[in-house]
N, CA, C and O of each residue as an XYZ file, in Angstrom:
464
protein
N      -9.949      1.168    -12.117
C     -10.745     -0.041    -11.944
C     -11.326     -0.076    -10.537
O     -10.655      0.470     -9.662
N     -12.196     -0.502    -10.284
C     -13.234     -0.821     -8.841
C     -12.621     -2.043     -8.201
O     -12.450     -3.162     -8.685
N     -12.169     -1.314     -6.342
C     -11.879     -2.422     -5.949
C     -12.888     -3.895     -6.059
O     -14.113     -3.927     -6.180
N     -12.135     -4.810     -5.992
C     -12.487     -6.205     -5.706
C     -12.238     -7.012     -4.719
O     -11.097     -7.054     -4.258
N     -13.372     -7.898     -4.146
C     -13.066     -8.510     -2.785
C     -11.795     -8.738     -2.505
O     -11.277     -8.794     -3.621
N     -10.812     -8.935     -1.572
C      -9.510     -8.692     -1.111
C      -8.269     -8.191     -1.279
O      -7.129     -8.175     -0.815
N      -9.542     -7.463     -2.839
C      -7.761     -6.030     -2.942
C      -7.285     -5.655     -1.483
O      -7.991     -5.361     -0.518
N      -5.793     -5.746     -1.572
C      -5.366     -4.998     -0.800
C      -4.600     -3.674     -1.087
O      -4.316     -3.400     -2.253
N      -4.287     -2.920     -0.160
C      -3.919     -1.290     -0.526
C      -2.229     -1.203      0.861
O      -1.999     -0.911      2.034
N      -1.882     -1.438      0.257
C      -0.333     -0.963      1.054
C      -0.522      0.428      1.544
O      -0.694      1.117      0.539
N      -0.579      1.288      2.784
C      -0.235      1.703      3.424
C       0.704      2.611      3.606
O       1.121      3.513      2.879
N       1.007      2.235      4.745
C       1.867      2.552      5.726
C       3.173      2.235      6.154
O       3.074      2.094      7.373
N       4.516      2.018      5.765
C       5.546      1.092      5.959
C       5.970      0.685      7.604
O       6.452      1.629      8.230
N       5.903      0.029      7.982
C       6.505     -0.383      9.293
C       7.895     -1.095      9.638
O       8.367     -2.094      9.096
N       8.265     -0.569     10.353
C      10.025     -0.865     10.723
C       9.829     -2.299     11.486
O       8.934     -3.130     11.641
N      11.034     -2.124     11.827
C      11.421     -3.647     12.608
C      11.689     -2.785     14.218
O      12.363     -1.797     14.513
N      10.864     -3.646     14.967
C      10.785     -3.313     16.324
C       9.706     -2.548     16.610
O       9.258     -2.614     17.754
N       9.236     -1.895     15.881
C       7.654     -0.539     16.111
C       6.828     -1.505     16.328
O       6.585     -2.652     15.952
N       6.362     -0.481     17.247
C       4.319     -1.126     16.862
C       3.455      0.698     17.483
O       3.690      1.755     18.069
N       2.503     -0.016     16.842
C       1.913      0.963     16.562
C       0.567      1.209     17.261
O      -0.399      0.465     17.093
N       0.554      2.438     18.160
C      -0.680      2.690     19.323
C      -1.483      3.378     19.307
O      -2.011      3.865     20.307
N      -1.886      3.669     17.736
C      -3.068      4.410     17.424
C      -3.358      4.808     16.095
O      -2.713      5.670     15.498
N      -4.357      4.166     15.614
C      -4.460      4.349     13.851
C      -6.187      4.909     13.713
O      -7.134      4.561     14.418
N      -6.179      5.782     12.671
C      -7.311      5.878     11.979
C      -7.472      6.091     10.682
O      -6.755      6.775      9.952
N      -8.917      5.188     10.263
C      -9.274      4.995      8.946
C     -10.238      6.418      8.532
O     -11.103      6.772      9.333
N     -10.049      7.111      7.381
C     -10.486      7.965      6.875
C     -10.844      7.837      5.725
O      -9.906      7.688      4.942
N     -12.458      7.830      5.016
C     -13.203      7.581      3.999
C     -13.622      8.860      3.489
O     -14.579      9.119      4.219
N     -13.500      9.767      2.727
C     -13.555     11.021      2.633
C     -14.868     11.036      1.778
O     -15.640     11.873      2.247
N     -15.380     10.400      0.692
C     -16.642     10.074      0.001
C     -17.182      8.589     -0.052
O     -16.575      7.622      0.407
N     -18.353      8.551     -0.650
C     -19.457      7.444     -0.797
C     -18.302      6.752     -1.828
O     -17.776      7.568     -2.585
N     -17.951      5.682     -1.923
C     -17.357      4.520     -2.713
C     -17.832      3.794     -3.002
O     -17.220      2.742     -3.190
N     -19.330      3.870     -3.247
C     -19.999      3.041     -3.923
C     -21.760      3.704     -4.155
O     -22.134      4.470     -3.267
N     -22.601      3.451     -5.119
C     -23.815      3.800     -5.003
C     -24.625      3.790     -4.379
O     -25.393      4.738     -4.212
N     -24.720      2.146     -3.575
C     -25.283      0.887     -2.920
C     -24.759      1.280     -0.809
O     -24.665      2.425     -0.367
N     -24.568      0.227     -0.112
C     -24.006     -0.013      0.506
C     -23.499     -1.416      1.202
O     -23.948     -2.206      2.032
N     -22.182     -1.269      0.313
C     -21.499     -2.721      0.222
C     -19.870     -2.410      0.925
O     -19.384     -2.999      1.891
N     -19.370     -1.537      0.278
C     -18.320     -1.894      0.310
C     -17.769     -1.760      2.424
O     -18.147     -0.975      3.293
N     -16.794     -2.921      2.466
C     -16.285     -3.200      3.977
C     -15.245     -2.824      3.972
O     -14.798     -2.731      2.829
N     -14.219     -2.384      5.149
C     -12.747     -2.573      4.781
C     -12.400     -2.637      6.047
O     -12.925     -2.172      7.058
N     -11.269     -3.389      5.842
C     -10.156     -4.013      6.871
C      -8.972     -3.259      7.228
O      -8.286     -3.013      6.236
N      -8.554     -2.860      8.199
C      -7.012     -2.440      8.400
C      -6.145     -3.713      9.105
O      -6.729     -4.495      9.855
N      -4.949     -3.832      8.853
C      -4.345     -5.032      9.096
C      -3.023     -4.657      8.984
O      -2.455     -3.595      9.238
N      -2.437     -6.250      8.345
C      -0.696     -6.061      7.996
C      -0.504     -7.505      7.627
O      -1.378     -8.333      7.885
N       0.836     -7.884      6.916
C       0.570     -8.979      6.108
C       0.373    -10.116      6.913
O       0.157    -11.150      6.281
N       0.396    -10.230      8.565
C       0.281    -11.497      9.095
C      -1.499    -11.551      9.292
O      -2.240    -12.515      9.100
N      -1.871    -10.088      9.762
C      -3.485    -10.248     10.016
C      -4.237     -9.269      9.635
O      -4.302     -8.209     10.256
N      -4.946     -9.546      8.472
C      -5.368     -8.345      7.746
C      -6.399     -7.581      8.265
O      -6.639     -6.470      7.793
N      -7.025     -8.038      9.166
C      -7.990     -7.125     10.300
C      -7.580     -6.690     11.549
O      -8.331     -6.279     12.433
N      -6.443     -6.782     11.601
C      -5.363     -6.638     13.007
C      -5.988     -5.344     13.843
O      -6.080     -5.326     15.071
N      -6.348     -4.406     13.077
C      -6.363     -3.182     13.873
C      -8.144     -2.452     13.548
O      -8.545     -1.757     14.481
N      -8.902     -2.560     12.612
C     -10.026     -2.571     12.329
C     -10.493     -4.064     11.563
O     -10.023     -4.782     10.680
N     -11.489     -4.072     12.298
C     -12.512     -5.198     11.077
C     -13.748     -4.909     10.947
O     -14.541     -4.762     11.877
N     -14.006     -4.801      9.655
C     -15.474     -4.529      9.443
C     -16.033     -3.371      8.780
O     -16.987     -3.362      8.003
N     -15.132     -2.115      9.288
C     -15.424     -0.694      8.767
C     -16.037     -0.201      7.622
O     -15.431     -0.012      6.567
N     -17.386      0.043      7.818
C     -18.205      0.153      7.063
C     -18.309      1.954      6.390
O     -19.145      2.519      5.685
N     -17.186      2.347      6.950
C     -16.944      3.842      6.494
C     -16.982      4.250      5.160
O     -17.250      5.387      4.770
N     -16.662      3.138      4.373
C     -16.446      3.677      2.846
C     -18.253      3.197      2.331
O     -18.199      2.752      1.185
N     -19.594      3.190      2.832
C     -20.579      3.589      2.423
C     -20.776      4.525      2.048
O     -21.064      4.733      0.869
N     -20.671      5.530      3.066
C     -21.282      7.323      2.967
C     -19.992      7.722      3.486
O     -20.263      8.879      3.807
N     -18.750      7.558      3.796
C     -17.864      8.417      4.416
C     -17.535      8.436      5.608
O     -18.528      8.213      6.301
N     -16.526      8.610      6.270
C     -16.303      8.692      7.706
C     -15.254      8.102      8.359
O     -14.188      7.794      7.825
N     -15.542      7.943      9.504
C     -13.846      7.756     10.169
C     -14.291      6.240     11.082
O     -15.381      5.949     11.575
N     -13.035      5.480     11.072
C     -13.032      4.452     11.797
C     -11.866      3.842     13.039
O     -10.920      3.385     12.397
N     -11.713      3.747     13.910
C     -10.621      4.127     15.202
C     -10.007      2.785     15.162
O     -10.763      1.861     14.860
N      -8.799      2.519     15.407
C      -7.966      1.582     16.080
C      -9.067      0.715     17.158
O      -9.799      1.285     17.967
N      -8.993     -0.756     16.962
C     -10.006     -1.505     17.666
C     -11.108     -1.749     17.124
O     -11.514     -2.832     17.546
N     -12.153     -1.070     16.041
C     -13.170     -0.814     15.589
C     -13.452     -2.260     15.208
O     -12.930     -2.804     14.235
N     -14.322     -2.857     16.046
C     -14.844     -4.187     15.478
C     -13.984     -5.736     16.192
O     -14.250     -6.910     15.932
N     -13.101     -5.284     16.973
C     -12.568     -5.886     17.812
C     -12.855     -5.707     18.836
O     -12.777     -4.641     19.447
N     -13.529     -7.482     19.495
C     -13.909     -7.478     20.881
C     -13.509     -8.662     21.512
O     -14.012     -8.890     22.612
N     -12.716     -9.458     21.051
C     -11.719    -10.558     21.830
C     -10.315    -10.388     22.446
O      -9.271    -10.006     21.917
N     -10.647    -10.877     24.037
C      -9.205    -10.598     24.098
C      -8.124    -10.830     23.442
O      -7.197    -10.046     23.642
N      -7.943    -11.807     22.604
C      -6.910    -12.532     21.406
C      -6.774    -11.339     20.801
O      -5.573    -11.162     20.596
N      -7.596    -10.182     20.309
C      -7.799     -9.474     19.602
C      -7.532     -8.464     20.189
O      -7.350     -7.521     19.419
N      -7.377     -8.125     21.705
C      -6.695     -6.905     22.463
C      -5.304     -7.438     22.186
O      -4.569     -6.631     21.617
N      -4.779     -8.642     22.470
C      -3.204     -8.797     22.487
C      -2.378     -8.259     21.407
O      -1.388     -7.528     21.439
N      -3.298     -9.028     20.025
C      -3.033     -8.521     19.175
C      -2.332     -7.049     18.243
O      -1.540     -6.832     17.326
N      -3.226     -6.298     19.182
C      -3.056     -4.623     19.145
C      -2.033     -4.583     19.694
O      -1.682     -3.446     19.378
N      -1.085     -5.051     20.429
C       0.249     -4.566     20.936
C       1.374     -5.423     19.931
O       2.477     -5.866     20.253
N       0.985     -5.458     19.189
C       2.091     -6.066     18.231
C       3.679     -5.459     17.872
O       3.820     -4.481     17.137
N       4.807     -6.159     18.478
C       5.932     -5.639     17.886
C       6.327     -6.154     17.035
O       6.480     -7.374     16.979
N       6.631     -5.253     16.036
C       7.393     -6.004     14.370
C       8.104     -6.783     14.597
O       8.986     -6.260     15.278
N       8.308     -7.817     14.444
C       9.954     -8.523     14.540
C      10.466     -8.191     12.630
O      11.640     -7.932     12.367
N       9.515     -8.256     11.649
C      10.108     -8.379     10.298
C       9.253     -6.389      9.813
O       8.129     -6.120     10.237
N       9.975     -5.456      9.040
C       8.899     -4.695      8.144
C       8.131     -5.832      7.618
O       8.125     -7.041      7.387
N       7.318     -4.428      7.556
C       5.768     -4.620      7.255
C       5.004     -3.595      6.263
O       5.523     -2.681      5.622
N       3.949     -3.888      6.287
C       2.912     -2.552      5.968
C       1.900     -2.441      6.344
O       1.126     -3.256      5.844
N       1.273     -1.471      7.367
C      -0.071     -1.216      7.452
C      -0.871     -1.287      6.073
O      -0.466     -0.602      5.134
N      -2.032     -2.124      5.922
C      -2.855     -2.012      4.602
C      -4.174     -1.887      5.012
O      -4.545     -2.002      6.181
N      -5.212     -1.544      3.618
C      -6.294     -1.537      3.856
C      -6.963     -2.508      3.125
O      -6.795     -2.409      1.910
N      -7.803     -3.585      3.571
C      -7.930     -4.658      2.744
C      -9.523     -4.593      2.350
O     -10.404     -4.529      3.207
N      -9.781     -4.620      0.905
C     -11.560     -4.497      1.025
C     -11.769     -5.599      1.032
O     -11.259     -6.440      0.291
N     -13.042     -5.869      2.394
C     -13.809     -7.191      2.778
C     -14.884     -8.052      1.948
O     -15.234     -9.214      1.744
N     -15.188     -6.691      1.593
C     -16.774     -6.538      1.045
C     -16.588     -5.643     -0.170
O     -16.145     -4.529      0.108
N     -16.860     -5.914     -1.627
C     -17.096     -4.881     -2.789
C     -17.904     -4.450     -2.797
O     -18.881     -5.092     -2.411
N     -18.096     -2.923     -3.283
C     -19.457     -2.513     -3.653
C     -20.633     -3.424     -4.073
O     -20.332     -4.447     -4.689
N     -21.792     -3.205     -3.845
C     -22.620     -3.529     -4.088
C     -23.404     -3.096     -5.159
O     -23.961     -3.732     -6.053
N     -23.351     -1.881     -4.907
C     -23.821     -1.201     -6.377
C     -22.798     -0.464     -7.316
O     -21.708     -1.004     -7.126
N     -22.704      0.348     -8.070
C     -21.896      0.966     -8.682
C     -20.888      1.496     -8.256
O     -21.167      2.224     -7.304
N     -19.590      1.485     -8.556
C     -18.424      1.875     -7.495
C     -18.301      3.291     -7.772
O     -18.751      3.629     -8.866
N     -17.809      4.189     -7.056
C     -17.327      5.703     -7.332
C     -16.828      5.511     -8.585
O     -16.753      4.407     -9.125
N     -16.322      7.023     -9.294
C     -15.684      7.013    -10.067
C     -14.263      7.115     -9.462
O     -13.234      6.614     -9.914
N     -14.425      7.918     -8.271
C     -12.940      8.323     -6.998
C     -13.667      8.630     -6.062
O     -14.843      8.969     -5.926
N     -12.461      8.399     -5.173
C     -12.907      8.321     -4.363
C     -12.005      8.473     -2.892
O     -12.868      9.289     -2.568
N     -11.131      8.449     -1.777
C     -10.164      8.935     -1.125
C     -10.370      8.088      0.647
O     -11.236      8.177      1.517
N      -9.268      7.420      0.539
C      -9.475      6.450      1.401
C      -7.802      7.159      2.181
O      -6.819      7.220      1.443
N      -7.735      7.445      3.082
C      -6.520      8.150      4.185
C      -6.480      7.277      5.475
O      -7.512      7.195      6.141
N      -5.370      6.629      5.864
C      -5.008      5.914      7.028
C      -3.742      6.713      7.842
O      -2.554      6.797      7.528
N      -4.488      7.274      9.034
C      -3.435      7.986     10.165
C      -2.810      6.795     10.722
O      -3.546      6.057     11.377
N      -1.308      6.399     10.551
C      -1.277      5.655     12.336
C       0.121      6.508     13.506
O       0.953      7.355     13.179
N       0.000      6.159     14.229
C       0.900      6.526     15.564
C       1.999      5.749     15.550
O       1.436      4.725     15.935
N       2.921      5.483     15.435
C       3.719      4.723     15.699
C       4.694      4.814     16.655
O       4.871      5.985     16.990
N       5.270      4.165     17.123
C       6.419      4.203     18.265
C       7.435      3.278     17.878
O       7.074      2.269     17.273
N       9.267      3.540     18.252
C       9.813      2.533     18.148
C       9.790      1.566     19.732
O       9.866      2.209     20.778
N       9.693      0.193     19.784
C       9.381     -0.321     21.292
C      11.354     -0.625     21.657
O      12.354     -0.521     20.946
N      11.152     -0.983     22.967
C      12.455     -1.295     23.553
C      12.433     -2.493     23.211
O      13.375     -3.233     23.494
């Protein structure tokens, strides 16, 4: 089935105490005909926590930790320590616009560290 506005996609599992200092979004093909579809990287408190906006799953491509974040609220953010697990997810913002892939391959790197 074709994602739909705020499917989300579980990830990445995150511990209690980590945070995490470097992620990337990887769109390996076109996911849609059109160019619609958006996506979010996050976690269940803020679903754009670490990308917002990433327009990678048009034609393909890669999207970096920060991507679309430009408030400081939104630098603090990025240093987040777990207090509860979690999951890195990928949340679609935006659905296709035109016809969705048939498949299609969506890959999230992150870095993680445990913090003191």
């Amino acid at each position: 089935a074709a994602f739909v506005v705020d499917d989300i996609i579980q990830m990445i599992p995150v511990a209690i105490g980590e945070r995490v200092i470097d992620l990337q979004l990887i769109v390996e093909t076109d996911l849609d005909s059109s160019t619609g579809v958006v996506l979010d990287v996050g976690d269940g408190d803020d679903p754009d926590r670490y990308i917002d906006g990433a327009t990678v799953g048009q034609a393909g491509g890669f999207a970096a930790l920060g991507s679309g974040i430009v408030t400081a609220a939104a630098a603090v953010a990025l240093n987040k320590k777990y207090a509860a697990a979690d999951t890195i997810d990928v949340k679609i913002a935006t659905a296709a616009s035109g016809t969705p892939a048939a498949s299609g391959t969506i890959r999230l790197r992150a870095f993680i560290v445990a913090a003191n």
